[in-house]
C-alpha positions, 0 to 999 in steps of 0.5 A, a space after each residue: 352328701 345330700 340327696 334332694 327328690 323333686 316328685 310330681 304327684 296328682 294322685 299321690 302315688 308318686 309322692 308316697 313312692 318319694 317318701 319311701 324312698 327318702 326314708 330308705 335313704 334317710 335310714 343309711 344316715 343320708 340328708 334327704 329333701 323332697 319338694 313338690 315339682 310345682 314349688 321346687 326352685 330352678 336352681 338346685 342348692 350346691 350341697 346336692 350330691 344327687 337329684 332324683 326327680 320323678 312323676 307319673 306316667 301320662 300317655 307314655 311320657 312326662 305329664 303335659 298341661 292336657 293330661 293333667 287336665 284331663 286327670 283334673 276333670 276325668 277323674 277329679 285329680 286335687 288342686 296341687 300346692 303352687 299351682 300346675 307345673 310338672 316334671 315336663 315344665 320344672 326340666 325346662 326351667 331347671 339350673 343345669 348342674 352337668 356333673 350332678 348325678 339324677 335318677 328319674 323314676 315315674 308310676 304308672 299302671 301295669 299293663 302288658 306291651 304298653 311303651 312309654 315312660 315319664 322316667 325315660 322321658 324325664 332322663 332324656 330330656 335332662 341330659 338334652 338340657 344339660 345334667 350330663 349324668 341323667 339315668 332312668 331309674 325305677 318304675 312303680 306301678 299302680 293299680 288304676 289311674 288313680 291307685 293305689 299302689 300295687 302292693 310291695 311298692 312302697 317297700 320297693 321304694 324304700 329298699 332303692 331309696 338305701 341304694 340311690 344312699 350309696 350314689 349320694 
């Protein structure tokens, strides 16, 4: 019983939500992983009883190659470890497990009557490319493009992170 977290993070905010909720899952005594989309393999280990896989939100969905560039030269987003892939690139080379269970999440700016989600998104993509039991997950808002965020979230994510323990 394990769960592994693949995070897409530019600003960082994505990968604090992760670690919160590895150490929420951690503390009811479940194995956790986290790895970086840009070095995360295609093929997930056999021991992975749940894969929750997340990023921000760019433009109503998953990053593509512009809109990370473009948080590179807009807002000076840093360099990532293992270059520029996102959650979008990782989906698309990933090693489908049908039977695996993933739940997505993303974070993004709270604003009023704006649709668009990179955790619906990813969910959809994954089911189309064959992780059969993909589910949207939760949304983490941030304040800004670049964060922080919004005050309660890291504690939201280590509260669900004790929930997805349950699903592992």
């Amino acid at each position: 019983m394990s769960i592994h977290i693949v995070v897409e993070s530019l600003f960082g905010n994505s990968e604090t939500v992760a670690a919160a909720i590895a150490e929420g899952a951690r503390a009811t005594g479940v194995a956790v992983g986290v790895t970086p989309v840009a070095v995360a393999p295609p093929e997930l280990d056999p021991e992975v009883t749940l894969l929750v896989l997340g990023g921000p939100t760019h433009a109503f969905s998953m990053t593509r190659p512009t809109t990370r560039a473009e948080a590179h030269s807009k807002y000076g987003a840093p360099d990532r470890e293992g270059g520029d892939a996102g959650i979008r690139e990782w989906i698309d080379r990933a090693t489908p497990r049908p039977d695996l269970p993933v739940v997505t999440f993303d974070t993004r700016v709270q604003v009023k009557l704006v649709p668009g989600s990179a955790a619906k998104s990813a969910a959809s993509s994954l089911r189309h490319h064959g992780f059969g039991k993909a589910h949207r997950g939760e949304t983490f808002f941030v304040l800004g493009v670049e964060g922080p965020l919004a005050e309660g979230e890291e504690d939201r994510a280590r509260s669900w992170g004790a929930e997805l323990a349950g699903l592992a």
